[in-house]
C-alpha positions in Angstrom: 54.7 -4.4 7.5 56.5 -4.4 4.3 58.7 -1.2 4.7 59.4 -2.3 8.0 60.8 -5.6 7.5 62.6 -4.9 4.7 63.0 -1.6 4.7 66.9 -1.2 3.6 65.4 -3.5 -0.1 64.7 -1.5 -3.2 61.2 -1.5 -4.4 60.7 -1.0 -8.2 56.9 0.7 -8.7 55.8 -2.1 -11.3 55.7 -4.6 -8.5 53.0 -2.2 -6.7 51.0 -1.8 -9.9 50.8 -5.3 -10.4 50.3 -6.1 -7.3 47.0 -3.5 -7.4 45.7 -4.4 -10.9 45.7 -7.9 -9.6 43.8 -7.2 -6.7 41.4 -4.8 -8.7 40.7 -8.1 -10.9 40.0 -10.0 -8.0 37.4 -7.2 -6.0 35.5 -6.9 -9.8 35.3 -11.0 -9.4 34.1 -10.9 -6.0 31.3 -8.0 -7.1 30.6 -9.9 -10.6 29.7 -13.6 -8.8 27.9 -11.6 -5.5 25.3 -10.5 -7.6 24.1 -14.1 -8.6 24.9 -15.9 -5.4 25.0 -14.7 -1.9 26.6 -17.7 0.2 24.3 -18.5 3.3 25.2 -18.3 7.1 26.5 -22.2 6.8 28.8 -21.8 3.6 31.6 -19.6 5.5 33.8 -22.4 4.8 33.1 -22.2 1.1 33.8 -18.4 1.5 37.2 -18.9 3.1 38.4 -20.9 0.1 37.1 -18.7 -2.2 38.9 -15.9 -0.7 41.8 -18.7 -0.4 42.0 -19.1 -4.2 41.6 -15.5 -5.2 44.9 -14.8 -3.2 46.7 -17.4 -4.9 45.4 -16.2 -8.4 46.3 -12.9 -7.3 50.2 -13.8 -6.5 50.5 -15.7 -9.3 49.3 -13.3 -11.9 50.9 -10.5 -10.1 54.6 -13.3 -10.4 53.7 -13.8 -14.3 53.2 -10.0 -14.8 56.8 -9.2 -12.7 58.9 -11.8 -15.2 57.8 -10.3 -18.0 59.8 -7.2 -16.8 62.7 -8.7 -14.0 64.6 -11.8 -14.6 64.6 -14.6 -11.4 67.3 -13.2 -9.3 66.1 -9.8 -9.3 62.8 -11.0 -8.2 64.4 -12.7 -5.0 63.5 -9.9 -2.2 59.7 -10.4 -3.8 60.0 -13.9 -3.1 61.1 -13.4 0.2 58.2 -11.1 0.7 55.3 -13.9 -0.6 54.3 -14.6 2.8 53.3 -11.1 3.7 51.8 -10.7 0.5 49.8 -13.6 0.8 48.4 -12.5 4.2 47.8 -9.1 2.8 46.0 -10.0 -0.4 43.8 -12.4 1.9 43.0 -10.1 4.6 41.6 -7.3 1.9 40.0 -10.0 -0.3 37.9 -11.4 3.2 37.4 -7.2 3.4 36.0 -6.8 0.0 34.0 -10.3 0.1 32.6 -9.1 3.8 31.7 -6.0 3.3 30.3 -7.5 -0.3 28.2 -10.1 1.8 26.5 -7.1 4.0 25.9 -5.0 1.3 23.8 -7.7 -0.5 22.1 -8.5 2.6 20.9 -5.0 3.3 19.5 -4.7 -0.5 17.9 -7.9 -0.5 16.2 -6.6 3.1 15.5 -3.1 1.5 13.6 -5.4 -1.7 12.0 -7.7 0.1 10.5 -4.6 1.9 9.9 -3.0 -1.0 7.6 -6.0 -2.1 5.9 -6.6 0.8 4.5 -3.2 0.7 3.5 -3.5 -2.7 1.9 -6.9 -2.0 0.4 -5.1 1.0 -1.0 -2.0 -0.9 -2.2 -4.8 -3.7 -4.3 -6.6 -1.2 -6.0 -3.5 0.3 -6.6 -2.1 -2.9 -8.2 -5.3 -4.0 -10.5 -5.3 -0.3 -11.8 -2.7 -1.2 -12.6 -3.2 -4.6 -14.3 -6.2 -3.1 -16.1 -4.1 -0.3 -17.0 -1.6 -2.7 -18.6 -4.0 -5.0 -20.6 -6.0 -2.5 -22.7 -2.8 -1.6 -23.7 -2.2 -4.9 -26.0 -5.8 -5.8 -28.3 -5.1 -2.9 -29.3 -1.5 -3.9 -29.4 -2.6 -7.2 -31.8 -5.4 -7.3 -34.5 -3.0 -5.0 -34.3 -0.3 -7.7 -34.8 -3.0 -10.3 -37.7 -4.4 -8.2 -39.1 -0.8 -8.3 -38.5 -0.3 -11.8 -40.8 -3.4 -12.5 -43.3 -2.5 -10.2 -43.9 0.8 -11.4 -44.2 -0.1 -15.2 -47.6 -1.5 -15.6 -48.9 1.5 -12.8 -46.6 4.2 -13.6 -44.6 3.8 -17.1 -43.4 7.3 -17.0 -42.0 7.0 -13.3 -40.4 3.5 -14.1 -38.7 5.2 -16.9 -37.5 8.1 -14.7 -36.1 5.7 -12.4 -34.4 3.7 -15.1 -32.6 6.9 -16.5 -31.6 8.0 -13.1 -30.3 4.3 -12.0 -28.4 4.8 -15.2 -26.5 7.8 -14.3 -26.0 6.8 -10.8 -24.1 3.4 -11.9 -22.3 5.3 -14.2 -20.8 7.4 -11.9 -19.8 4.9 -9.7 -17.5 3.2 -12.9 -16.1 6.5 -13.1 -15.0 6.7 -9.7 -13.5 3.2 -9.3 -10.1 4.0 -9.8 -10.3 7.5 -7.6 -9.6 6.3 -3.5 -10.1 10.2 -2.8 -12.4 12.3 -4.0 -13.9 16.3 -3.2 -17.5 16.2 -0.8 -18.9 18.2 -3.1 -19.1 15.4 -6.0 -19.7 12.8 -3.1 -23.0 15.1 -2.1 -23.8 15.1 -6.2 -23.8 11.2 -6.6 -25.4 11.5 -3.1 -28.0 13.2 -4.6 -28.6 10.7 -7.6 -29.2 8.2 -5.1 -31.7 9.6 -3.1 -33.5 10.7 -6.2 -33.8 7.2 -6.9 -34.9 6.3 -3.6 -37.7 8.8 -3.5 -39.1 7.8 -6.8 -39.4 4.4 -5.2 -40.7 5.8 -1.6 -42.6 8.9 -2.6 -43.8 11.5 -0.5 -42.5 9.8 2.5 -38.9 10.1 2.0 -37.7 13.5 3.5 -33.9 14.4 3.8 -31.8 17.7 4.7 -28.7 18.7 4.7 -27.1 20.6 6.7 -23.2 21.7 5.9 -20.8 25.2 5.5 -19.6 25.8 2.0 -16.3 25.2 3.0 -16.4 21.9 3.7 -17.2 21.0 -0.1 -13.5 20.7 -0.9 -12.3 18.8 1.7 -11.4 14.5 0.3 -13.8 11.9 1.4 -13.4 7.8 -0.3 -15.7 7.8 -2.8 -19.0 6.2 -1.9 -18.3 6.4 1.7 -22.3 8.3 2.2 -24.1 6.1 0.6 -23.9 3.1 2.4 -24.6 5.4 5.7 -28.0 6.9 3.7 -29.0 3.3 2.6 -28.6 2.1 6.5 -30.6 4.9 7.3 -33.5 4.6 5.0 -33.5 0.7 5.1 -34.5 1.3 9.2 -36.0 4.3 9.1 -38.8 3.5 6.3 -38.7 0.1 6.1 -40.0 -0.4 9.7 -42.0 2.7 10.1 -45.6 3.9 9.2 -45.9 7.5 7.6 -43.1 9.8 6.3 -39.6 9.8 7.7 -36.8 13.1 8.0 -33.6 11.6 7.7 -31.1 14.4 8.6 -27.7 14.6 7.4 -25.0 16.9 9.4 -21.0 17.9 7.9 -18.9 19.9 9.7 -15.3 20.5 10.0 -13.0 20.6 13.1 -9.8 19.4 14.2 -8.7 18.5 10.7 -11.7 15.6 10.8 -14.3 16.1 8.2 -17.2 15.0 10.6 -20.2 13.0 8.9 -23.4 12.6 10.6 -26.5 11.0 9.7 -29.4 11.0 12.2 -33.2 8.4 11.4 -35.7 7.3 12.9 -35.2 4.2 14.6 -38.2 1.9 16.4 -36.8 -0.7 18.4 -40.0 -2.9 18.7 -39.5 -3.7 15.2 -38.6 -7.2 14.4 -36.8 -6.1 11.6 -34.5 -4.0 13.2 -32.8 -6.7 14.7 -33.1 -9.0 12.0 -29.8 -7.0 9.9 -26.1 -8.4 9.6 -24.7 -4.6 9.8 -22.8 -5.4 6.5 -23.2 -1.5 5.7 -21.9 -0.3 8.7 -19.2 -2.9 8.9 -17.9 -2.5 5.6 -17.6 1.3 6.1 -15.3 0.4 9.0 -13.2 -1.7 7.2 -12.8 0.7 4.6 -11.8 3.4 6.7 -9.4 1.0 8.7 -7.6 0.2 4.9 -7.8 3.7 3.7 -6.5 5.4 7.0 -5.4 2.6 9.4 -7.5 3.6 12.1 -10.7 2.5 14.1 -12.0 5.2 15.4 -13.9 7.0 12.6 -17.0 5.3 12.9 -19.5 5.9 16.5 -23.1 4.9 16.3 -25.1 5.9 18.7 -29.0 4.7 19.7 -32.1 6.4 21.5 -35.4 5.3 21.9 -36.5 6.8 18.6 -33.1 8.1 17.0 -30.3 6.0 15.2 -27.5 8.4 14.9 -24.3 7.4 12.5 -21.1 9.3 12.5 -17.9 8.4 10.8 -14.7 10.8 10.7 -12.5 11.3 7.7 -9.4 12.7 8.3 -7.7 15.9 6.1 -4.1 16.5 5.6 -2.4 19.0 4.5 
């Protein structure tokens, strides 16, 4: 626009280096004050002045820079040029501020993402800390009750127990802060458990197992068995007369670690319907927060068979 209107005028270079360090000044201003205030969608107006004054700070110290080196007259065909100079200067300013404005706007976005899915990951970490907690009082207090039981009659079996509900608590601190961990140290603290359980239940607590060595390093949650195995024995001896099999199956296909626990079940029990399916329920929701999904737990019912699978799915 410059060249063209007055193209037969000399230009000397200071007036475009002045004209650019001036203008540098400005965009560094613009970037300095964006990063403490972003204006909102109904402050335009205060952004148009903004931009306003910039462009006049920007003529003027580009003018005090140009007498320090030209003498009035000699400066006339810059005069005469002020008007297009003003409309430039704004016109890049608005750019810079603009472009400014979006960039802020898309980092704030990107942040505020950023935090919600750390707030996110905070609150399913804590739910199932929670969940993971809440299982542990009600198998607790039974063993204790056991333990109590079996001192006057049987010191030596109460102090068995005691040992055993040691190192079964003890593994479970240690695993708190592991989400993931191999089968095969899931089947070991599996194991403490039901050691426990048939201290308390004797001869009529029977289980099997019934799994490929390959499957041992496959990743399940930690603790995800045990509330399956305490389901299973709380219906299956509880409610029945004589010994009980409970019958644990683990198999791999598809890239789902399948789980399956099979007890007896009698449905003319009144204490079979008497439960609130917290165990089961709380496996779900575990499973839902771990892999956001509600299809890895199916229980199925017969006449005489409760039947409890859940799926745990391996990547690569």
């Amino acid at each position: 626009m410059l060249w063209w209107e007055f193209r037969p005028m000399h230009v000397s270079c200071i007036e475009p280096l002045a004209s650019s360090l001036t203008m540098s000044l400005c965009c560094y201003l613009i970037f300095s004050s964006m990063k403490y205030y972003n204006p909102s969608k109904r402050q335009f107006f205060k952004s148009i002045l903004f931009c306003l004054a910039l462009t006049i700070i920007s003529l003027g110290i580009t003018l005090f820079i140009l007498h320090q080196f030209f003498d009035r007259p000699s400066l006339a065909h810059y005069y005469q040029r002020i008007p297009y100079k003003f409309i430039i200067n704004f016109l890049v300013i608005s750019c810079i501020l603009i472009i400014n404005i979006f960039w802020n706007v898309q980092e704030e976005a990107i942040e505020n993402d950023r935090r919600k899915l750390e707030i996110e990951r905070l609150v399913r970490d804590a739910e199932l800390y929670n969940l993971r907690q809440q299982l542990q009082p009600h198998f607790l207090f039974n063993s204790l009750n056991s333990i109590i039981a079996l001192i006057g009659a049987k010191p030596e079996l109460a102090k068995k127990m005691t040992f055993q509900l040691s190192d079964f608590l003890r593994g479970t601190m240690r695993k708190d802060d592991k989400q993931l961990i191999p089968l095969a140290d899931e089947i070991k603290h599996l194991e403490l458990y039901l050691e426990i359980e048939k201290v308390r239940f004797g001869h009529r607590l029977k289980t099997n197992f019934e799994y490929d060595e390959e499957v041992l390093q496959t990743k399940v949650p930690a603790m995800i068995i045990q509330p399956l195995m305490e389901n299973a024995i709380k219906h299956g001896l509880y409610n029945i007369v004589g010994n009980v099999e409970i019958n644990t199956r683990i198999w791999l296909e598809n890239n789902l670690l399948h789980i399956e626990i099979t007890n007896p079940y009698d449905t003319d029990q009144f204490y079979n319907k008497k439960g609130t399916g917290f165990g089961l329920s709380s496996i779900q929701r575990r499973l839902f927060l771990i892999y956001s999904r509600t299809d890895l737990l199916h229980i199925h019912k017969t006449e005489n068979q409760f039947t409890a699978q859940i799926k745990i799915p391996q990547h690569d």
